[in-house]
C-alpha positions in Angstrom: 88.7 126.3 46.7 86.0 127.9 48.8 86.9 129.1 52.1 86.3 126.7 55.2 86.0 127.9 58.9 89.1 127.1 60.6 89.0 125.7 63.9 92.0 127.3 65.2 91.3 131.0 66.3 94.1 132.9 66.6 97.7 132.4 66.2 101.4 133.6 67.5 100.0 134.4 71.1 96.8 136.9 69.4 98.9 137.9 66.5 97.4 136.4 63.7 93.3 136.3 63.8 92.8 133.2 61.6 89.8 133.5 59.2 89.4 130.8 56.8 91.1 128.4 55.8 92.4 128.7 52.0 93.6 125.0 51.5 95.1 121.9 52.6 97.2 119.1 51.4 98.4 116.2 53.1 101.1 118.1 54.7 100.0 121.7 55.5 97.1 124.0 55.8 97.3 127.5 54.7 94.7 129.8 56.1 93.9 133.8 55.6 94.9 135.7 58.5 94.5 139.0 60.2 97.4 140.6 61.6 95.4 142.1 64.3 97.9 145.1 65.3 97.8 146.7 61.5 94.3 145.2 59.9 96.6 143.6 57.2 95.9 140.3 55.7 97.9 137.7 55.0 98.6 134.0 54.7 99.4 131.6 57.5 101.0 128.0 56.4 100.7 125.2 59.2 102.7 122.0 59.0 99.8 119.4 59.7 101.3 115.6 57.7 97.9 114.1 58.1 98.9 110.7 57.1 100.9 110.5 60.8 99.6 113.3 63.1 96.0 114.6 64.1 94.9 117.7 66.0 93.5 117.8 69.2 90.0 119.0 69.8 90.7 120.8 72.7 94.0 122.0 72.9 94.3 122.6 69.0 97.9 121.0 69.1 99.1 118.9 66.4 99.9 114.9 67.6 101.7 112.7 65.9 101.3 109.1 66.0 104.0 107.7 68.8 105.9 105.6 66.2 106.0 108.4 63.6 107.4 111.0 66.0 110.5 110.7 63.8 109.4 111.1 60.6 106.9 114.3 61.9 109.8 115.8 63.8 112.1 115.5 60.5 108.9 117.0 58.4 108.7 119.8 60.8 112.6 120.4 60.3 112.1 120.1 56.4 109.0 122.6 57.1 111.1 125.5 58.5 114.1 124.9 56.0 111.8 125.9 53.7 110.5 129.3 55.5 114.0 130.2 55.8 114.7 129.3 52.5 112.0 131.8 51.3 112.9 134.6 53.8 116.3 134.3 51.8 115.0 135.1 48.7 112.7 138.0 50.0 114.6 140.4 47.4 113.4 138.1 44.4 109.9 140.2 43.4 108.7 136.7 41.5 108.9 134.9 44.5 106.2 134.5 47.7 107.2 137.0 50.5 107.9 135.1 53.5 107.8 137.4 56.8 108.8 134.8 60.0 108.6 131.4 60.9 107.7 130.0 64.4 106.2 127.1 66.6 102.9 126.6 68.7 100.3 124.2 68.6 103.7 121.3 68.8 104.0 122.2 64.9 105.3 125.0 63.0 103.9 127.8 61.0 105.1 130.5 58.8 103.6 133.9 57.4 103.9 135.2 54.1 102.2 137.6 51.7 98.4 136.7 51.0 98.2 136.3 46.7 94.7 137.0 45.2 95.8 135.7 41.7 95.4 132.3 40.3 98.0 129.5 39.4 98.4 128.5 36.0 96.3 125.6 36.2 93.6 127.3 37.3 93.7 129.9 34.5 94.2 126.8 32.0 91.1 125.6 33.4 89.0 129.1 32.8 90.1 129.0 29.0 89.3 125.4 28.6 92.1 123.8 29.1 95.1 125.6 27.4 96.1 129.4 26.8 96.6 131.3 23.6 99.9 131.0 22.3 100.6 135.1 23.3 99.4 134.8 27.0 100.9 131.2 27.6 104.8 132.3 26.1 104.1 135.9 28.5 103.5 133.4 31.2 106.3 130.9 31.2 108.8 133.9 30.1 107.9 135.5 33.2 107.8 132.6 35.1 111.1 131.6 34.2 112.9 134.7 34.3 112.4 134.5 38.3 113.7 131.1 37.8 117.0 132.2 36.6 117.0 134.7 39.4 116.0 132.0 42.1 119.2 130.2 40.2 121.6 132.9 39.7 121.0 134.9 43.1 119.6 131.9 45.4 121.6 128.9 44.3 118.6 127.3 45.0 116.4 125.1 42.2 112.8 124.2 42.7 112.4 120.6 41.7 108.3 121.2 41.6 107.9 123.3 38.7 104.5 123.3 37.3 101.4 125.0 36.6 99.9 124.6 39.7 102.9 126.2 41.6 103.3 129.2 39.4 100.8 131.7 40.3 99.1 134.4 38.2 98.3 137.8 39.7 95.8 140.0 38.4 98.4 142.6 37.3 99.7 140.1 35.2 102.6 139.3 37.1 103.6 135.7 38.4 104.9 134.4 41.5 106.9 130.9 41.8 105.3 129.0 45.2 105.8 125.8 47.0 109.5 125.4 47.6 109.1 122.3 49.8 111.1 120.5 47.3 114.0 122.8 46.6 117.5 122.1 46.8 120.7 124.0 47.1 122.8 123.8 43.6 125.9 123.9 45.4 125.8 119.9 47.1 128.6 117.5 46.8 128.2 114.7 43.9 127.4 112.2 45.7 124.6 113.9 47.1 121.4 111.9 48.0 118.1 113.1 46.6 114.6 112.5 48.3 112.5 111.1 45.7 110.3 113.6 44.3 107.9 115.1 41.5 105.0 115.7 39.6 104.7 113.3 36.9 104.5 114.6 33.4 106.7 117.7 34.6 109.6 115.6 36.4 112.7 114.9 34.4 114.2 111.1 34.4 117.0 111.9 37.5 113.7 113.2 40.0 112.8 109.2 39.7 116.4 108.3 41.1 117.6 109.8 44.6 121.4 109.2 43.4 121.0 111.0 40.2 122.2 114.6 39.5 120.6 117.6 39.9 120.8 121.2 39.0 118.8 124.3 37.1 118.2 121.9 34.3 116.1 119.7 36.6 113.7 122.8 36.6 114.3 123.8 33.0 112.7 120.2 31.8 109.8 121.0 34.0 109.6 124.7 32.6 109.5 123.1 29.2 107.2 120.7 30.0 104.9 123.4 31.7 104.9 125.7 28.5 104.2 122.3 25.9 101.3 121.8 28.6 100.1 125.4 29.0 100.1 125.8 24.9 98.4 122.8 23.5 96.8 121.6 26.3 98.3 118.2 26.4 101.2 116.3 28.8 104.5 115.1 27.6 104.2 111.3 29.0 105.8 110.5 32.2 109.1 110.2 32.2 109.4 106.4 32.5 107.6 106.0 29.7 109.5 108.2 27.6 112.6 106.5 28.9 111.3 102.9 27.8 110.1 104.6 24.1 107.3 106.3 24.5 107.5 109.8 22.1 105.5 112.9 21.9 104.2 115.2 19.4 106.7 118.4 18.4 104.7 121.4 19.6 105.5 122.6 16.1 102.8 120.1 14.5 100.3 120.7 17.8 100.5 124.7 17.9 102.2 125.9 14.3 101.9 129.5 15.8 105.0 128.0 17.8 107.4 127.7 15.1 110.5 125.7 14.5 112.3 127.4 16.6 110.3 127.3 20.0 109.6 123.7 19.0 113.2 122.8 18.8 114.0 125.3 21.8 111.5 122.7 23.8 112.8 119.8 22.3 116.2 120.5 23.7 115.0 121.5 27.0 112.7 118.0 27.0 116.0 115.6 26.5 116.1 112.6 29.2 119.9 112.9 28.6 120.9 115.6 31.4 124.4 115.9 29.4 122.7 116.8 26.3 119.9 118.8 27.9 119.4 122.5 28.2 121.4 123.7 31.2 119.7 126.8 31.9 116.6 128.5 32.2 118.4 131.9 30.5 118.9 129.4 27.4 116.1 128.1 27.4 113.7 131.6 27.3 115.9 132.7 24.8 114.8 129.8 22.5 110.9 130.2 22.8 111.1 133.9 22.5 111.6 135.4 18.9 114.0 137.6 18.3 115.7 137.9 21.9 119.1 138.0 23.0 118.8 137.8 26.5 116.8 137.0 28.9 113.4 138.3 27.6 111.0 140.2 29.6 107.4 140.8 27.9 108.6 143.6 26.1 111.0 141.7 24.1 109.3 138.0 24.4 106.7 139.1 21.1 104.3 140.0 23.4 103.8 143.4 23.9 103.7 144.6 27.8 100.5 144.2 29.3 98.7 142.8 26.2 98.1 139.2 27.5 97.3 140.0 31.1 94.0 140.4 30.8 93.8 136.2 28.9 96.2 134.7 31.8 93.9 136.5 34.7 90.9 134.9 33.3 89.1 138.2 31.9 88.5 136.2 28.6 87.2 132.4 29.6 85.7 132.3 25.9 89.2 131.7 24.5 89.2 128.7 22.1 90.7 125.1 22.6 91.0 121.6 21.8 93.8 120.7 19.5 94.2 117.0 18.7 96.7 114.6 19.4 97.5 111.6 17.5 98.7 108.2 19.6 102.6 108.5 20.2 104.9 106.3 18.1 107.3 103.6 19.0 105.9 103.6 22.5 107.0 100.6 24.8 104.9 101.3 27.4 101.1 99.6 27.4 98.3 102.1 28.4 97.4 102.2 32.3 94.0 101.4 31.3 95.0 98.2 29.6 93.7 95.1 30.7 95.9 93.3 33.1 98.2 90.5 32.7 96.2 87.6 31.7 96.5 84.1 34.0 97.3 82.0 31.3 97.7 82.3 27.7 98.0 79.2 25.5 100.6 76.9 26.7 104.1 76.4 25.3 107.3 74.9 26.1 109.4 76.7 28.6 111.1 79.9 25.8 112.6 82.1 28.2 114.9 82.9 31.1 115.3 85.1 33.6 119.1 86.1 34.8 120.3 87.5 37.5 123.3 89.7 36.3 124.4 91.7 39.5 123.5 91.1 43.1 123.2 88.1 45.8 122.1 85.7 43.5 124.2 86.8 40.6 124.7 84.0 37.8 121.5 82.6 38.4 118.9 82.0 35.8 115.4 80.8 35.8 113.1 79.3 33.4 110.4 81.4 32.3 107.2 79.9 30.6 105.6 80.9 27.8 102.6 82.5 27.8 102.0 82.3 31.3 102.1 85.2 34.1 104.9 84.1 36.5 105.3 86.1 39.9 108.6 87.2 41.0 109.7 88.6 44.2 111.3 87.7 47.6 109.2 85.4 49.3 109.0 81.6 48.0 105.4 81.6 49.3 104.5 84.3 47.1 106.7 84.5 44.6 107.6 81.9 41.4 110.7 83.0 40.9 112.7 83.4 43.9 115.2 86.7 44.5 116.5 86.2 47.9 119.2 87.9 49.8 117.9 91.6 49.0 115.6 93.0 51.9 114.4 96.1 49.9 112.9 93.1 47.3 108.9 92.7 48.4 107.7 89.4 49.0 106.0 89.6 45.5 107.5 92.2 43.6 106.6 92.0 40.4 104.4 89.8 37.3 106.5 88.7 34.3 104.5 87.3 30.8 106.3 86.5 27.9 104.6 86.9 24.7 106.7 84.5 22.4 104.9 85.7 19.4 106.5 89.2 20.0 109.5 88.5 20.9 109.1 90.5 24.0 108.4 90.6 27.7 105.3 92.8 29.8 106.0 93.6 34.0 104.1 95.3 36.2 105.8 96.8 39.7 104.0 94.8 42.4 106.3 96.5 45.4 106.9 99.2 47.8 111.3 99.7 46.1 109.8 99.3 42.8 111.4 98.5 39.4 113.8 100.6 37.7 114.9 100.8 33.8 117.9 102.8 33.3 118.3 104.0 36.9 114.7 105.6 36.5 111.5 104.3 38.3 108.7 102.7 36.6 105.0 103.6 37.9 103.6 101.3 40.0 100.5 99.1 38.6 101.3 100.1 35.3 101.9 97.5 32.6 105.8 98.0 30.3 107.0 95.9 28.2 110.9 94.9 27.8 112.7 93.8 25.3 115.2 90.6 25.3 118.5 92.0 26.6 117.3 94.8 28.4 118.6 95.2 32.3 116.3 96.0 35.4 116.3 97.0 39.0 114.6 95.4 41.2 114.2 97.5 44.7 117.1 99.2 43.4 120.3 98.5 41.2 121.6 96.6 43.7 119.7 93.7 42.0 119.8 93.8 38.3 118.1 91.0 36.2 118.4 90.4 32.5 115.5 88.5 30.7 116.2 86.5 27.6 115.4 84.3 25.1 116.0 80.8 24.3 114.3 77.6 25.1 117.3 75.5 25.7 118.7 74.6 28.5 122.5 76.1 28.8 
């Protein structure tokens, strides 16, 4: 992004000279920075949640809204955990150098190395959308080799794997960023997991906070960011893969790939964490021809050096645009489908809803045909009444069933959402269940079955 004049001035008591500022999210600013005793420049990370906190004109303090002081004080705890996380890993060459943390301004700030390379997206973006075959293996081999080491010497796993936190610099090189998500690998099993991820690189247990964890967490999103980075398309969310949804081998997408890689990705990509690549080491060893170890760009296929100039964006003209066919066996309805309709021609009451675990377990409602019913907590706004579960929203969700396909559609109405499998379906977006399947609602503490049937039993 271009550079923006910052309205702070100087940092750590005259220390830092802030210059521009290099960009912001809704939880942090980064700005370029003078260190004003050597004339070096670097980069200066603020912790600004703009959703609950707002700077001061004149002071140039950070203050959060009275009743979020909580959740900004726990963010600004989160915020140094993970400058100290980064110092840690200092010895790691493929990771951000992280110099010292402090607080001023009632926030907190930390310094690390200024990078003048590119993420991965970004280069994506130059080529027109994807990488040749080459540059985009040198890229996630090198990527993923300081993976293993943030593994194997940190303990630590990312959890935020992607192409726009792997950055590109114009030796070639790459440097992992953004560990605000990471994780010890060393927590007990009952460990509880804040929910989150980047969808289309996020495996099925970053939907869930109770679900395990570990290196192969960032192995499905390494995978996920190499299918990405080589034929330009997404695997689908994982939701949607869990209720069906498939996606094309990168074999039939990218036949440069080769069985082998494909399968290699394949493995990593299983929703099944048992069955599921456990490492990145395994995984790098499956993409890259004719290693035996953990391949560096000598022994990836690519020869040192020889793709560099592609992934820093010295050749934009680089073709693109391979074709996709719609996935197979998908139960998932497009996001850009039409809603659920109002009404749809009458019929006899055909279905039931049945409350299988929870306060009102045993319970079964009648479901019409045809017709969107709403289901949630509240009798005002709801049909179908769930009661005794707070973290159920007044309206949670809309139920159809479609008689003539033996099936049912929901969309997630709610703040707890609706899971399938233990995962989390997206919000707003329309899936359709079959007879017998089981679902969350808010969690698994309330688990409905829907059926079929137009008696009254």
């Amino acid at each position: 992004m271009d550079e923006i004049r910052p309205r702070l001035q100087k940092l750590r008591g005259g220390k830092y000279r802030v210059e521009a500022i290099l960009g912001a999210g809704g939880f942090g600013i980064t700005y370029r920075c003078t260190d004003t005793a050597s004339g070096r420049v670097c980069a200066v990370k603020e912790y600004m949640p703009e959703a609950i906190a707002s700077r001061d004109d004149r002071s140039g303090e950070i203050l959060p809204e009275l009743e979020r002081q909580e959740a900004f004080l726990h963010g600004k705890k989160r915020f140094l955990e993970e400058a100290q996380l980064l110092m840690g890993m200092s010895a790691i060459p493929g990771v951000v150098h992280v110099e010292e943390a402090f607080e001023e301004n009632n926030t907190a700030y930390y310094v690390m190395e200024y990078l003048e390379g590119r993420t991965l997206k970004q280069v994506m973006r130059a080529l027109g959308g994807r990488l040749p075959y080459a540059a985009a293996l040198e890229a996630v081999v090198r990527a993923g080799t300081a993976l293993e080491e943030i593994h194997s010497r940190a303990g630590i796993f990312h959890r935020d794997i992607s192409p726009e936190n792997i950055m590109i610099m114009p030796d070639g090189s790459v440097k992992i960023i953004d560990f605000g998500s990471a994780k010890a690998m060393a927590v007990s099993e009952n460990q509880q997991f804040s929910v989150v991820l980047k969808p289309g690189f996020a495996p099925p247990e970053q939907y869930a906070s109770n679900m395990s964890q570990g290196s192969f967490t960032d192995v499905y999103a390494l995978a996920g960011t190499f299918y990405y980075a080589v034929s330009g398309k997404m695997i689908p969310v994982a939701p949607d893969r869990v209720m069906g949804m498939e996606y094309e081998s990168l074999e039939k997408l990218v036949p440069e790939c080769g069985r082998r890689a494909s399968e290699a990705v394949d493995q990593a990509l299983l929703l099944d964490v048992r069955f599921r690549t456990q490492t990145v080491r395994e995984f790098l060893e499956g993409i890259s021809p004719g290693s035996s170890g953990i391949p560096s760009s000598a022994s990836s296929g690519v020869p040192s050096g020889a793709s560099s100039g592609v992934l820093c964006g010295v050749s934009p003209g680089a073709s693109s645009g391979v074709s996709a066919g719609a996935p197979s066996g998908a139960r998932m309805e497009s996001a850009s489908a039409a809603p659920l309709p109002d009404r749809m021609p009458d019929g006899p009451a055909c279905a039931w809803l049945r409350v299988q675990k929870g306060a009102c377990a045993g319970q079964r409602f009648r479901v019409a045909c045809g017709r969107t019913v709403t289901v949630g907590r509240s009798g005002a706004k709801s049909e179908i009444r769930l009661s005794g579960h707070p973290e159920i929203s007044g309206l949670h969700f809309k139920l159809l069933y479609a008689r003539e396909k033996h099936c049912f559609y929901v969309i997630d109405q709610s703040v707890n959402g609706l899971y399938y499998r233990s995962v989390r379906l997206e919000k707003g977006r329309k899936y359709r269940v079959m007879p017998r399947d089981e679902i969350g609602v808010g969690s698994m503490n309330c688990v409905i079955v829907l059926e079929e049937g137009g008696g009254d039993d």
